[in-house]
N, C-alpha and C positions, 0 to 999 in steps of 0.2 A: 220129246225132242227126237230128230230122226234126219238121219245123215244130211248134209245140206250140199252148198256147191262151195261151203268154204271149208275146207280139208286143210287137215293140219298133220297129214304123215309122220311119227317119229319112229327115227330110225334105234335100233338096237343102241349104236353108238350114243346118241344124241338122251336117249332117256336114261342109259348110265350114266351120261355126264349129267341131265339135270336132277337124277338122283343123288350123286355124291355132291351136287350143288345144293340141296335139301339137307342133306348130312351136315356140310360144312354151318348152314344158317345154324341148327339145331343142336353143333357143338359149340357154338357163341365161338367168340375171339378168344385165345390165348386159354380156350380150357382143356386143362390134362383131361379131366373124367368128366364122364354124362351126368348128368342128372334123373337119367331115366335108368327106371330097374326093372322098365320090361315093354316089348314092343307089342302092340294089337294090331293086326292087321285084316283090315276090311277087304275081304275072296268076294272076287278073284282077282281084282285089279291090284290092291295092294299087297297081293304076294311078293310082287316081283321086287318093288321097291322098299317094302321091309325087309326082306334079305337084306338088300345094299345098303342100307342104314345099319341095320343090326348089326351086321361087317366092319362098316368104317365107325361107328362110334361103340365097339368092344359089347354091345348087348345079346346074352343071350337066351333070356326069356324071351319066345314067342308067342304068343296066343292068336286066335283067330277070332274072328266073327263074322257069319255067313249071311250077308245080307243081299238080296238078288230086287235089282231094281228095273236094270235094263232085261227086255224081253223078246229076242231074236234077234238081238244085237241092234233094235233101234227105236224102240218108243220106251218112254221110260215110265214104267205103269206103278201099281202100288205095291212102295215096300211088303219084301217077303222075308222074314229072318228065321234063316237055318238051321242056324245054330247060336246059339248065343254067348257070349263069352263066359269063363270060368269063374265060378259064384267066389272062390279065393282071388282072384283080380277085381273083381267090383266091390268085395269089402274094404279091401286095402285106401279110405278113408276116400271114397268115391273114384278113386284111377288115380290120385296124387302121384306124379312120377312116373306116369303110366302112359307110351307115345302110341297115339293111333296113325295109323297110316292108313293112306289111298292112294291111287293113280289120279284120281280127278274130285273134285268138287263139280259139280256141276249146277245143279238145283240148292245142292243142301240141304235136301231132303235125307239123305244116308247119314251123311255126317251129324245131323238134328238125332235122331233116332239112336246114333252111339252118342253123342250128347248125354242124352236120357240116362242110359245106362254105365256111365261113365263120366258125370257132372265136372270132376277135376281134372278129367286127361288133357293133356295136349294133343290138338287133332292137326297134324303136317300132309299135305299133299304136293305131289309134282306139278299139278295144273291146278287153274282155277276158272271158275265161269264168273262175271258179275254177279248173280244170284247166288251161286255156292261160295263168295267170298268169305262175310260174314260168319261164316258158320268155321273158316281152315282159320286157325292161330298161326299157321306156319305154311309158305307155298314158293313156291320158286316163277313161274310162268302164269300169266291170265290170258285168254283170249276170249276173244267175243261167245257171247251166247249163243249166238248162231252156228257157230263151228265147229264140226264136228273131229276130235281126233281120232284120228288111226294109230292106235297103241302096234308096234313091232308084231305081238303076238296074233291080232286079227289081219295081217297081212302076208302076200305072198309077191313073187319078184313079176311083174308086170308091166305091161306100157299104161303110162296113163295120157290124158288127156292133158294139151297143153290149160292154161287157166283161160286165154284167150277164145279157147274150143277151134282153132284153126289147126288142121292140121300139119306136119312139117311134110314138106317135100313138094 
């Protein structure tokens, strides 16, 4: 998959809120305490949004898993795993309890692959693609296959093109 003409820019503002909007799903209605007793977070995208979970719903186990999919930031070639998550987290009866996080689903290819190593986590993500549905338990936003987002962190403050491609003036 590789940037398209249908961009989906989020802003700094806009992926807090639909992180603490991800929060709120995954603290259910009316509950005092989580159910998770520790957060995995898929580097480098889901850094950013397991903080803000781990924050608003009092968690603070962290763990990582380094999985590198995208490859110059636009073709999405074959899983490469970095690092693998901590052999004390994958015993603990397959991930029971255990929230994985990501910025995107896309494929569902990443998320399959901590599947694997993690058969009973809950997998939560901020975005979703059609194809990476299936595979998030938990998501807040879907857009099309085709489109590609612009996560805060791979952006900088620029003119863009209107969507029409006509200039203004």
């Amino acid at each position: 998959m590789s940037p398209s003409s249908k961009a989906f820019p989020v802003s700094w503002d806009q992926f807090h809120r639909d992180c603490k909007a991800l929060a709120w799903r995954l603290a259910g209605p009316g509950k005092e305490t989580t159910p998770w007793s520790a957060i995995v977070a898929i580097t480098r995208g889901g850094m950013v949004p397991a903080a803000i979970i781990a924050r608003e719903l009092g968690i603070r186990t962290i763990e990582t898993v380094c999985i590198a999919s995208y490859h110059e930031y636009k073709d999405q070639g074959e899983l490469d795993v970095i690092k693998e998550i901590n052999v004390d987290m994958v015993k603990a009866d397959g991930g029971r309890g255990v929230l994985v996080i990501d910025d995107l689903t896309d494929t569902g290819a990443t998320a399959k692959k901590v599947r694997d190593m993690l058969p009973n986590a809950h997998i939560a993500t901020v975005y979703a693609k059609p194809t990476g549905v299936p595979m998030a338990d938990t998501f807040v936003t879907e857009v099309s296959q085709d489109t590609w987002i612009y996560f805060p962190w791979d952006m900088e403050m620029s003119y863009v093109e209107p969507i029409s491609g006509l200039k203004d003036g």
